[in-house]
C-alpha positions in Angstrom: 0.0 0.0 0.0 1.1 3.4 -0.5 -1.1 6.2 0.5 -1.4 9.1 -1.6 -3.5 12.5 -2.5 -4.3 14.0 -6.3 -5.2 17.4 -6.3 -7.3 18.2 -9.5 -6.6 21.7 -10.3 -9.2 21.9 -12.8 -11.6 22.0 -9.8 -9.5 24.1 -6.9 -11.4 27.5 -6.9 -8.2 28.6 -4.2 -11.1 28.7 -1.6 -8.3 27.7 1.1 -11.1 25.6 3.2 -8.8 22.9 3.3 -5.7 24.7 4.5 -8.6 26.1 7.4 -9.4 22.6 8.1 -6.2 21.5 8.3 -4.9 24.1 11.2 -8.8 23.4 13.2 -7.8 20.0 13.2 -4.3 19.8 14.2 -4.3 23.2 16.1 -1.5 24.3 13.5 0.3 28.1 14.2 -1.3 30.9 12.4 2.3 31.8 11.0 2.5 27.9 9.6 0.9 25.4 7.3 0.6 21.6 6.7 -0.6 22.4 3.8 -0.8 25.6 2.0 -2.7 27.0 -1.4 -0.7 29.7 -3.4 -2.0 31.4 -6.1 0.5 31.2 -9.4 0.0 34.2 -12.3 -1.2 35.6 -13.9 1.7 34.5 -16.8 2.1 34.7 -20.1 3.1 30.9 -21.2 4.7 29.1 -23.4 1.4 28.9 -25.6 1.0 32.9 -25.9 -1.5 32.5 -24.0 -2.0 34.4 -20.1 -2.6 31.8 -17.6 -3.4 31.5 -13.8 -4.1 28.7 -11.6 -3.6 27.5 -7.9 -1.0 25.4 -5.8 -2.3 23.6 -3.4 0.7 21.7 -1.8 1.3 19.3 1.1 4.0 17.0 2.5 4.5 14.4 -0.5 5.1 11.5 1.6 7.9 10.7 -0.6 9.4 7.2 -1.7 12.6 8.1 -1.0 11.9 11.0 1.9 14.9 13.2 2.4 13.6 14.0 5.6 13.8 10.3 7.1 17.6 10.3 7.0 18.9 13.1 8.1 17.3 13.3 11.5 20.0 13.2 14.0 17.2 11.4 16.7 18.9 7.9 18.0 16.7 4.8 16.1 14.7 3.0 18.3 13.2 0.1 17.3 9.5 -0.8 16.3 7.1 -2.5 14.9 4.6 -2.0 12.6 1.4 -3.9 11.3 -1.0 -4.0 7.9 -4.3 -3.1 9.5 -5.2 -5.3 6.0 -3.4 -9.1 6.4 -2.4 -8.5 10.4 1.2 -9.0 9.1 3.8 -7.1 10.8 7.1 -5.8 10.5 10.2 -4.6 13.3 12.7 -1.9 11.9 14.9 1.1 13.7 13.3 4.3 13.3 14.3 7.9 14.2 12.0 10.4 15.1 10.8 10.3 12.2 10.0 7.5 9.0 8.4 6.4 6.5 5.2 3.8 7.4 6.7 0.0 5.5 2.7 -0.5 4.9 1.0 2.4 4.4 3.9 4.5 3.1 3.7 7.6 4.9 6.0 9.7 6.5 5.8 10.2 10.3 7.2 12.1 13.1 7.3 11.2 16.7 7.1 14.3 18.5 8.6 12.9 22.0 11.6 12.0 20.4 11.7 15.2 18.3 14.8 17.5 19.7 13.2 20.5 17.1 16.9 20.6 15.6 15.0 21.8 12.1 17.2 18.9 10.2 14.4 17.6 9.1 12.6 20.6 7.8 16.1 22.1 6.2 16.3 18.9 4.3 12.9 18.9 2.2 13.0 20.9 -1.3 9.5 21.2 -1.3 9.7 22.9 2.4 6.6 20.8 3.8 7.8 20.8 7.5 8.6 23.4 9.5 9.5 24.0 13.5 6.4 24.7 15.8 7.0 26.6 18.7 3.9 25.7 20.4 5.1 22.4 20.6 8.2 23.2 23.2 9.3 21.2 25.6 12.3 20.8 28.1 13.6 19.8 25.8 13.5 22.2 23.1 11.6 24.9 21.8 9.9 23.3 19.5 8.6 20.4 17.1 8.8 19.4 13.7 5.6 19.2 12.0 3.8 18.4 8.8 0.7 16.9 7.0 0.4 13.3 8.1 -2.1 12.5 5.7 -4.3 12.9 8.7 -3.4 9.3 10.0 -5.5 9.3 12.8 -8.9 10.2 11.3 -7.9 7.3 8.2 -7.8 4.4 11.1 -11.2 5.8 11.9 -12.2 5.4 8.8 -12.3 9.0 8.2 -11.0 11.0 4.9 -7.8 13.6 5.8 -9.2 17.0 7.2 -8.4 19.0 4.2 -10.4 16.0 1.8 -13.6 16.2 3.8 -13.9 20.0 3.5 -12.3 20.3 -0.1 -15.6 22.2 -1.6 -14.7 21.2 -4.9 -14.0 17.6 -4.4 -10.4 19.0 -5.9 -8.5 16.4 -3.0 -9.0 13.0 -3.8 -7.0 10.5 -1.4 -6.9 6.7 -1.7 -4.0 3.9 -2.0 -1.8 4.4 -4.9 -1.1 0.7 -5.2 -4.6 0.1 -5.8 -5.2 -0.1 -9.6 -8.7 0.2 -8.8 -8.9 3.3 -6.4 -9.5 6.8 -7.8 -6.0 7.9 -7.2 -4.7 5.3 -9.2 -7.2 6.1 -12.3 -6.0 9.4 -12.2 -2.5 8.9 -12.6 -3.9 7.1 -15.5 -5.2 9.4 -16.8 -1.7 11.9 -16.4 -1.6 13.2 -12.7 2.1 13.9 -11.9 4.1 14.7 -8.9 6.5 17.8 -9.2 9.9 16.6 -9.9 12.8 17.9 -11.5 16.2 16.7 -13.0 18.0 17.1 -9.9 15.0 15.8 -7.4 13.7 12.5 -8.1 12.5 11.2 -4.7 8.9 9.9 -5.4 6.0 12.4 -4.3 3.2 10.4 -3.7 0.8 13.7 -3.4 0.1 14.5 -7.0 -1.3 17.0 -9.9 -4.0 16.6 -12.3 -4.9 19.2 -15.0 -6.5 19.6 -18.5 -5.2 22.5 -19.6 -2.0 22.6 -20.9 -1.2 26.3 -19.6 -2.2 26.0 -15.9 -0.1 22.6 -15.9 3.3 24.6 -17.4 2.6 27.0 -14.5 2.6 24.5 -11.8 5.1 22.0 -13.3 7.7 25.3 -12.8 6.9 25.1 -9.2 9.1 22.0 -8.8 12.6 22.1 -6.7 14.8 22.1 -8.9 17.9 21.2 -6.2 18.4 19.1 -3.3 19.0 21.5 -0.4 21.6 19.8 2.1 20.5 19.8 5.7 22.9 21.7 7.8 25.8 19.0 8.5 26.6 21.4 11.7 23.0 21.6 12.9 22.6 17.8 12.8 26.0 17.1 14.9 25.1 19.8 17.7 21.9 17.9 18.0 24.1 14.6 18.2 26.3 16.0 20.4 23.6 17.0 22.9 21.9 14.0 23.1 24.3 12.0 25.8 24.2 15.1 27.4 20.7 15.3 27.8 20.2 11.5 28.5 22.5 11.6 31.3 21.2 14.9 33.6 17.2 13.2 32.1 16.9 12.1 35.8 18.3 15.1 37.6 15.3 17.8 36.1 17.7 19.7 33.9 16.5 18.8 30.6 15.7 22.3 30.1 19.4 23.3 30.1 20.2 20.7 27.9 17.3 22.2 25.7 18.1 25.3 25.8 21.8 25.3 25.4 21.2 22.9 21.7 18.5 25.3 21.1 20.6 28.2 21.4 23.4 26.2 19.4 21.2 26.3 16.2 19.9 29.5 16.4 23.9 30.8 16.3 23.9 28.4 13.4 21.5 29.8 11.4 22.6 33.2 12.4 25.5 31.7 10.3 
């Protein structure tokens, strides 16, 4: 299985319900998103012709997720089941990973140390650093879409799906030739890739019109950023520290002093 979302920009009217649904549900920042709608032109295109359309974007829960190795967070191990055949499956994880059954990407915010790794690391800048999440950590966690996780095992559609106006958010399992998100990519819904950034997004674009599809297509990352190599060993370098004063009620010093590492980092 491999969970994944089209967006059909022939129907998105830019209404920005779901991106309201999204931060009622999961109590998101005003300043942040889990998902986000921007509005692109009007351009002229390659056709002559002016053109304007909307792009709603969302973490891509990719195949190969940047974001899953670059977290500095030591691996734990767990296991995971197929709420289909009850089979299971024991790996080491970070803080965060991608799902073996489902194929989404998750983050485990007790584990999270907020280093920003993570976030620095995706080109299609789908996590961010929520400060309302701080601990004693650290002053914050990462966060992103989840593909609304919880409300799925309820039998629920994501947040942003349910309120989508349109019906522009379709959601359904990829590997399934007989879902709807499978008969759209069918039918030519794409992820945004580039020459240099091949990783798999499993949310994807559908569109009719050959205009509004060359003005989202230029929206794709074009380069792999590089997480900050620093910023992930300060994090690295805290975390004996913070394991060993855990029991003495310092973990706020420990917290404090990585946080103020990175922020001298990205002063940097």
């Amino acid at each position: 299985m491999q969970y994944g979302m089209i967006i059909d920009i022939d129907k998105c009217v830019g209404c920005h319900a779901c991106t309201i649904a999204c931060k009622a549900e999961w109590e998101v920042p005003a300043q942040f998103g889990r998902n986000w709608v921007y509005r692109l032109g009007p351009a002229k295109t390659s056709t002559g012709e002016l053109a304007f359309t909307f792009y709603p974007g969302l973490c891509n829960h990719c195949d190969k997720p940047a974001c899953v190795d670059v977290c500095p967070a030591d691996p734990v191990e767990a296991t995971f089941k197929d709420v289909k055949t009850g089979k299971t499956k024991t790996m080491e994880i970070a803080a965060t990973w991608k799902d073996p059954f489902n194929g989404t990407v998750q983050i485990d915010k007790t584990r999270c140390m907020g280093c920003g790794a993570c976030a620095d690391a995706c080109p299609y800048g789908a996590r961010y650093v929520n400060p309302d999440l701080a601990d004693d950590e650290s002053e914050g966690k990462a966060d992103k879409c989840t593909y609304c996780m919880p409300r799925v095992a309820e039998g629920l559609q994501p947040a942003c799906v349910q309120t989508c106006l349109a019906g522009a958010r379709i959601f359904g399992d990829l590997t399934d030739p007989n879902s709807e998100v499978s008969k759209y990519v069918k039918k030519g819904a794409f992820g945004l890739t580039s020459k240099n950034v091949q990783i798999g997004p499993n949310s994807r674009y559908y569109g009719s019109k050959k205009k509004d599809i060359e003005l989202l297509k230029a929206q794709a990352p074009q380069e792999m950023p590089e997480a900050s190599t620093r910023r992930i060993m300060l994090a690295k370098m805290m975390q004996p520290a913070m394991k060993q004063i855990r029991d003495l009620g310092m973990l706020g010093i420990a917290g404090s002093l990585l946080v103020k590492s990175m922020q001298e980092e990205d002063k940097e």
